[in-house]
Backbone bond lengths (Angstrom), bond angles and torsions (degrees), N, CA, C in turn:
res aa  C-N    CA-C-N  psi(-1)  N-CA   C-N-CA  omega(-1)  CA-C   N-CA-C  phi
1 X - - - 1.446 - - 1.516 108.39 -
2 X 1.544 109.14 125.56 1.435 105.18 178.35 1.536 110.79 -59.83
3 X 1.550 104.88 -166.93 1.839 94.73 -177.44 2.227 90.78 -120.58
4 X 1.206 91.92 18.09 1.736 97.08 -172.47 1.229 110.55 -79.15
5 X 1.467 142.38 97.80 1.480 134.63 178.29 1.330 111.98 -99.50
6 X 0.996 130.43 133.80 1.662 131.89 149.50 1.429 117.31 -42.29
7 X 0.944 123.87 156.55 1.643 126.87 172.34 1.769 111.17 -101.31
8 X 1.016 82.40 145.20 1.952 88.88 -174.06 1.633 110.70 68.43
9 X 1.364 119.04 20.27 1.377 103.89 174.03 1.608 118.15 -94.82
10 X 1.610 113.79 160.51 1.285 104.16 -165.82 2.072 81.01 -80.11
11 X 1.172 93.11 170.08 2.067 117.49 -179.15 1.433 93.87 -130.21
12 X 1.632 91.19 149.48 1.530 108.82 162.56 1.358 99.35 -130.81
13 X 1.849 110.97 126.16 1.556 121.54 -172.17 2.107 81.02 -96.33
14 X 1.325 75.65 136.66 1.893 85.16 -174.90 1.716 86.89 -140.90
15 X 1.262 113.95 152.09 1.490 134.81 -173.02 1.485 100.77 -83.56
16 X 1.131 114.58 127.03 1.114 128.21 175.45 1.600 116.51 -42.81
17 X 1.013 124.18 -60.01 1.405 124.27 -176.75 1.283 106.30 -48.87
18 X 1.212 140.58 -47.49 1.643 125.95 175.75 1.349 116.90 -68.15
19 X 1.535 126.92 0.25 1.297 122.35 176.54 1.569 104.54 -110.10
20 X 1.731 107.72 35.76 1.168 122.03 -178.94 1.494 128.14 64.81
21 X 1.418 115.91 0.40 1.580 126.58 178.87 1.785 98.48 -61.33
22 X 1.943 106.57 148.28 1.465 83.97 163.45 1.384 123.54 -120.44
23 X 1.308 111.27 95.30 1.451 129.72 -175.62 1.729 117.82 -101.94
24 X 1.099 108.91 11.21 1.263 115.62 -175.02 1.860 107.32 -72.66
25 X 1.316 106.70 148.82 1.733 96.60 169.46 1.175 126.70 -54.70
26 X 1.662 124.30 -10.90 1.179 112.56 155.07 1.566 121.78 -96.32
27 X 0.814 109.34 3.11 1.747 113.20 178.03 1.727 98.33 106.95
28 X 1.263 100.99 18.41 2.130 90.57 -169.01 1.363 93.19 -103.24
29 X 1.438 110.27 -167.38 1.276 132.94 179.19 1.367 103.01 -147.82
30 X 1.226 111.26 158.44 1.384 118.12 -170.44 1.951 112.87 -135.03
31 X 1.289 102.95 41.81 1.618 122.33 -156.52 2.315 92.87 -49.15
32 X 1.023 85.86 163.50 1.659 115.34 -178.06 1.379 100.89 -132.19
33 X 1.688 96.44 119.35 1.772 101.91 -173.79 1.787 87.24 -110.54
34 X 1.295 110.44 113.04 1.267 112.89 167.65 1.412 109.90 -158.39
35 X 1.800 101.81 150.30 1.704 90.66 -175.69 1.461 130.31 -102.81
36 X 1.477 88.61 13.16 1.872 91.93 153.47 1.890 96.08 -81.38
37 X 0.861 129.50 -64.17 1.663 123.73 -166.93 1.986 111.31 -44.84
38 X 1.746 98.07 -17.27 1.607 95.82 168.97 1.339 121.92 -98.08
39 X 1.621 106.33 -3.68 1.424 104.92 -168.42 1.503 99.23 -99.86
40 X 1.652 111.81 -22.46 1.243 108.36 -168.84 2.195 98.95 -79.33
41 X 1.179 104.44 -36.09 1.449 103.91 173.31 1.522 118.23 -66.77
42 X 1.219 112.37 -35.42 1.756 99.91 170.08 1.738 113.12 -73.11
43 X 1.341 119.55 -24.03 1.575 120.33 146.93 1.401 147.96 -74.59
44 X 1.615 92.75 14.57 1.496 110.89 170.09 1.503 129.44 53.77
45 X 1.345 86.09 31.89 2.013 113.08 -175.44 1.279 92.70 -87.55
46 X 1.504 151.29 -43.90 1.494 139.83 -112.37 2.191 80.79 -116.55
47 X 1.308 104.86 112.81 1.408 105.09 154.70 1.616 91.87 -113.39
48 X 1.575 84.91 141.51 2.237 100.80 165.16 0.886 105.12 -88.61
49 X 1.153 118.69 -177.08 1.349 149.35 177.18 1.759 122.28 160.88
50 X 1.587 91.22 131.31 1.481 88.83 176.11 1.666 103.10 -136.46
51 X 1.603 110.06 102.06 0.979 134.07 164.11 2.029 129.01 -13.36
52 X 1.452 86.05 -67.30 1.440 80.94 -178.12 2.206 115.02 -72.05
53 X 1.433 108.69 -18.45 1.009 111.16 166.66 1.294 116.62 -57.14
54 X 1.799 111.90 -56.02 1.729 106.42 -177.13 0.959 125.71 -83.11
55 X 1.677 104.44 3.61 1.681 109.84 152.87 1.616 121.17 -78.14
56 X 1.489 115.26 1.22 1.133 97.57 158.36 1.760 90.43 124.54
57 X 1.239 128.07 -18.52 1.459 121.58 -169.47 1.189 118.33 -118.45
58 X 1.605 114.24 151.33 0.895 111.15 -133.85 1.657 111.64 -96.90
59 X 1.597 112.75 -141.25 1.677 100.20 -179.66 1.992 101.02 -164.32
60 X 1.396 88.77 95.87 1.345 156.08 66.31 1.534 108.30 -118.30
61 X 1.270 116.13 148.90 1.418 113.00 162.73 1.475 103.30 -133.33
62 X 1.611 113.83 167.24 1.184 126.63 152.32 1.949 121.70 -51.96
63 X 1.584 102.30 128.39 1.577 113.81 -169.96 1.743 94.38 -48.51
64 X 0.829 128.61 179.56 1.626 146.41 -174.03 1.769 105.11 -179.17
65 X 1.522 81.33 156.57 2.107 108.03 -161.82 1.332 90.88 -137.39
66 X 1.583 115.07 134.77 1.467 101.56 132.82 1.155 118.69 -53.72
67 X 1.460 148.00 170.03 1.169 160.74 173.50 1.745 111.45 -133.57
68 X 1.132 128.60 79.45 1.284 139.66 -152.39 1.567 102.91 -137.82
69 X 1.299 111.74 111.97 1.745 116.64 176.38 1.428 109.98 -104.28
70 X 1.588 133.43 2.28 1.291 135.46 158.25 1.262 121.29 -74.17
71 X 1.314 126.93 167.95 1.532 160.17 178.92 1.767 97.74 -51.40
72 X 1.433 97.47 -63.43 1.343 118.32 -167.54 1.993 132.00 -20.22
73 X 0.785 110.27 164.81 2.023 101.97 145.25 1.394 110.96 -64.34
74 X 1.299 123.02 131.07 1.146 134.70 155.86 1.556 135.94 -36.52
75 X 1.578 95.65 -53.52 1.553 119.90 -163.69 2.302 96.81 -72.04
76 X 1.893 81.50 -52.68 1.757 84.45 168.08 1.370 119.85 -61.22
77 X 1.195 127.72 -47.73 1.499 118.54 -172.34 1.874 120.17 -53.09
78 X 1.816 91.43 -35.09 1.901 90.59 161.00 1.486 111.64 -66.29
79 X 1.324 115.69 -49.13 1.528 97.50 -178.81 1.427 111.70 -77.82
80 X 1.112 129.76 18.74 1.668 115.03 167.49 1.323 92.67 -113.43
81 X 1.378 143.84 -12.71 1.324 138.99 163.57 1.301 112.84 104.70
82 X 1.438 121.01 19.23 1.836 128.59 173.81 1.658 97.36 -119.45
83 X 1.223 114.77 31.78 1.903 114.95 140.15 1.625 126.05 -151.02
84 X 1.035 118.47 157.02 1.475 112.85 177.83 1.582 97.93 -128.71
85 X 1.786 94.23 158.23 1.464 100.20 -176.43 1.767 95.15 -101.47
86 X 1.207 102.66 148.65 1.373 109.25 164.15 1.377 130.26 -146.65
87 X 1.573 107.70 135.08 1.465 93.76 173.73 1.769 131.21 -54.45
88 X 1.225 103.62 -175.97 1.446 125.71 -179.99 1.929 99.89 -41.66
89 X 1.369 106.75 -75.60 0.837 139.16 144.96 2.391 136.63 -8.71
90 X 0.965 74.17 -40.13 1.681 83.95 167.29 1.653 90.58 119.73
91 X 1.367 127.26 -49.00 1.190 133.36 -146.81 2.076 111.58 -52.57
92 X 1.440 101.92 130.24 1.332 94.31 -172.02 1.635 114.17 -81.12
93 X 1.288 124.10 136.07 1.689 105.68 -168.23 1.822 104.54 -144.21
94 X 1.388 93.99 29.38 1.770 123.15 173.15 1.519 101.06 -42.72
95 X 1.836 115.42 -57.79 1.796 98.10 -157.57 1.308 83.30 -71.12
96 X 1.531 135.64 -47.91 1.702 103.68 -157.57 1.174 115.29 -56.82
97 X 1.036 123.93 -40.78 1.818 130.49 -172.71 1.577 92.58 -43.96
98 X 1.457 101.55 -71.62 1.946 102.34 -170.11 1.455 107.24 -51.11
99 X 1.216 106.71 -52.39 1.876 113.39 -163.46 1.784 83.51 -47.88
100 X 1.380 118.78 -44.16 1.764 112.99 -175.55 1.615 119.28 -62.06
101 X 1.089 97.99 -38.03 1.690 91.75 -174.68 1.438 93.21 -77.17
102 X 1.491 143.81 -52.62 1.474 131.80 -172.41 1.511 99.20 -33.61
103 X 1.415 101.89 -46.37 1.886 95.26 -162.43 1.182 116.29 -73.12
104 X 0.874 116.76 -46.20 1.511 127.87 151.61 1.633 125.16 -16.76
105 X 1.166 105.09 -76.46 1.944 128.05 143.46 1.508 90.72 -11.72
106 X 1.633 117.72 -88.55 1.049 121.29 -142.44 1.294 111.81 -73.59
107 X 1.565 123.32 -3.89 1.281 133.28 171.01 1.654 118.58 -75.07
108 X 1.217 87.53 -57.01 1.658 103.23 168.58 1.621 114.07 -33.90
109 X 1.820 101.78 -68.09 1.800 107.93 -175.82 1.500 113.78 -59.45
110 X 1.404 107.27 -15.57 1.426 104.35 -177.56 1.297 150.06 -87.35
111 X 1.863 86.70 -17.80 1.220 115.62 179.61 1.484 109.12 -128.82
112 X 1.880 120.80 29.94 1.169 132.56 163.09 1.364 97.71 66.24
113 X 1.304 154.18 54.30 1.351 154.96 123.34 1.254 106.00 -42.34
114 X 1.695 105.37 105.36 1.546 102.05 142.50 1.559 133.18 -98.41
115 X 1.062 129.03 7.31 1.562 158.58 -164.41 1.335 114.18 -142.42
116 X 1.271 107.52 157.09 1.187 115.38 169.14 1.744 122.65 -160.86
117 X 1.315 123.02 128.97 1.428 138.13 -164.12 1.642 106.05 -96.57
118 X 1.023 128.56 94.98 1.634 130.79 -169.04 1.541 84.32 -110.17
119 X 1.765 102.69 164.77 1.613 140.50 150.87 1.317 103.75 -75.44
120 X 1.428 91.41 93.21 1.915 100.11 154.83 1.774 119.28 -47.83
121 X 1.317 106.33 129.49 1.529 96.43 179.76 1.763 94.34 103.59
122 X 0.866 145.45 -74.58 1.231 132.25 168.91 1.769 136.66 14.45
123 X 1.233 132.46 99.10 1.387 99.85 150.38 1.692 147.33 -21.15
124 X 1.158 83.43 -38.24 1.986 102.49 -156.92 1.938 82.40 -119.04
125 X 1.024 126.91 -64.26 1.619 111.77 -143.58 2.069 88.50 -97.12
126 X 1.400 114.27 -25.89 1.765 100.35 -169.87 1.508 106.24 -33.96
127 X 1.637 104.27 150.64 1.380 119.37 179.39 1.532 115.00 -102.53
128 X 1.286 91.61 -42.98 1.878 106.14 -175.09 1.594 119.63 -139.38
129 X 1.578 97.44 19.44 1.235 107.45 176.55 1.571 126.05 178.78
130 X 1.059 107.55 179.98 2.001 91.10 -150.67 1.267 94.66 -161.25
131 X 1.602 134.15 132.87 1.419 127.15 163.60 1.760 100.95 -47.98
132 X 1.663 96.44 168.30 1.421 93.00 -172.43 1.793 104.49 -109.29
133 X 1.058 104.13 34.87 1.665 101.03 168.33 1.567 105.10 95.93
134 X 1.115 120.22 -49.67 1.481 130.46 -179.19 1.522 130.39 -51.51
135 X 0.819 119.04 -13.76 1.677 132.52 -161.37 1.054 127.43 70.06
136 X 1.338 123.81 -25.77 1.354 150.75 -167.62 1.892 111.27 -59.82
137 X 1.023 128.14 6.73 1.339 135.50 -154.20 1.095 122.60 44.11
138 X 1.281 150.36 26.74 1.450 164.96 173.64 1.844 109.09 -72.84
139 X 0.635 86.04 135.46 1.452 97.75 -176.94 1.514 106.07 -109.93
140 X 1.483 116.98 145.77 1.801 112.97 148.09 0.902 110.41 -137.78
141 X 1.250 133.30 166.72 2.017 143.07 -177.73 1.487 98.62 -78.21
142 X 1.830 82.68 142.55 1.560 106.07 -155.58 1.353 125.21 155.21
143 X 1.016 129.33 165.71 1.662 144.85 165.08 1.503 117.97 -97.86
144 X 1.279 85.46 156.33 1.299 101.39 163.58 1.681 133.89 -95.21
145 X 1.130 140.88 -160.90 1.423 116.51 -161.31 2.058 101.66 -97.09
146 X 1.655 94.06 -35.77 1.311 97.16 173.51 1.720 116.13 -79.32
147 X 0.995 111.54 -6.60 1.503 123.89 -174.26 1.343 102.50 -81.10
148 X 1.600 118.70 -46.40 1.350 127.50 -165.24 2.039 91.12 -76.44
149 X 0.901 125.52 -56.13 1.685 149.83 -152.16 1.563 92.57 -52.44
150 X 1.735 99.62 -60.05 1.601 116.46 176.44 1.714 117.34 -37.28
151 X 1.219 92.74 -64.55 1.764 103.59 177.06 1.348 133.48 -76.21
152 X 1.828 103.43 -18.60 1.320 107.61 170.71 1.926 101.12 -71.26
153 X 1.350 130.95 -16.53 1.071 123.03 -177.34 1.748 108.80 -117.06
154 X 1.087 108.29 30.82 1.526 129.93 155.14 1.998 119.45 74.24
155 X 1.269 78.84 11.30 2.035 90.78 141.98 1.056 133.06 -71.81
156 X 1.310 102.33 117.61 2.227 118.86 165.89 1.752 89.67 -54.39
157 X 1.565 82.11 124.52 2.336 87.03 171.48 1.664 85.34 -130.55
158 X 1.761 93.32 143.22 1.694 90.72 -172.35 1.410 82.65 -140.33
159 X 1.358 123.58 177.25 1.292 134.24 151.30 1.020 130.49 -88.05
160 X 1.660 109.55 162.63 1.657 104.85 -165.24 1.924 112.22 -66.94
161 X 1.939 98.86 11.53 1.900 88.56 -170.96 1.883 89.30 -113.04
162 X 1.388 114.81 15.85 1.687 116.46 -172.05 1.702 96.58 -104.06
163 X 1.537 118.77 25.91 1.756 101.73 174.56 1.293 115.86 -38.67
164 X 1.028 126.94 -55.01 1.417 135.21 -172.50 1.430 112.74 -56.89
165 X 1.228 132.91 -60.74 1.063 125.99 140.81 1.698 144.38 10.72
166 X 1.586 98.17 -65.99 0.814 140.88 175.38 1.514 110.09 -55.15
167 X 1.209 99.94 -54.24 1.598 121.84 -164.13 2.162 96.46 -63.81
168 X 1.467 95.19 -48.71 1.510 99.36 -174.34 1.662 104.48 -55.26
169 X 1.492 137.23 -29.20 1.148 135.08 -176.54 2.058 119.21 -59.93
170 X 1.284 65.43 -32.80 2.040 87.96 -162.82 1.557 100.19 -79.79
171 X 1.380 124.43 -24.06 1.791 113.41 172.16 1.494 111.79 -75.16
């Protein structure tokens, strides 16, 4: 991605790992070959970001869950403070996650994000779904913490399979 932006253009903050970076907890990336995602980068729309990094962690890291036994959204219940994320491991690693989506936030307002392209499945970036705490690969419907953070401050968050979607934000 060049570093050349237009002024006044709308941005799409998209997670690094689908723009092939490897920031994933295992060190992977999970890139999206599509040619809206090349047309929007040769138009200097595409800011990254990968959340749990600018929260502070690192790459490889230990897998992490919300851990959430309510009804609720997931992603909200960390930011209202009735869940914690935790690794594999026991270890609690909640402020980085949050301290990540704030930054995140602050990436978005800064660089005119009105949208946003997250990793479904995610702690921090899921759109419509979230491991379910267990380790077990189970999933339940839900957000993630930056997913929830995004929209509580009035960002479109889509998944990396909603391009189209996407596209309706940016006219």
């Amino acid at each position: 991605m060049g570093l050349a932006y237009a002024v006044n253009v709308k941005r799409i903050l998209v997670s690094s790992c689908l723009l092939g970076r490897p920031v994933r907890y295992d060190g992977r990336a999970k890139p999206v070959e599509d040619a809206l995602l090349d047309r929007w980068r040769a138009e200097g729309r595409i800011v990254p970001v990968c959340p749990e990094v600018a929260g502070g962690l690192g790459v490889p890291r230990p897998p992490a869950e919300i851990v959430h036994a309510g009804s609720g959204d997931p992603g909200e219940a960390v930011l209202d403070g009735t869940a914690r994320i935790l690794t594999d491991a026991g270890d609690d690693v909640t402020d980085a996650f949050v301290r990540g989506a704030h930054r995140a936030l602050a990436t978005a307002r800064q660089w005119n994000a009105v949208v946003a392209l997250l990793k479904e499945g995610s702690p921090s970036c899921g759109t419509h779904r979230v491991h379910d705490g267990t380790f077990t690969g189970a999933a339940r419907p839900g957000t993630g913490v930056t997913a929830a953070l995004l929209r509580r401050n009035g960002l479109h968050v889509l998944g990396e399979h909603q391009l189209a979607e996407v596209r309706e934000h940016l006219i």
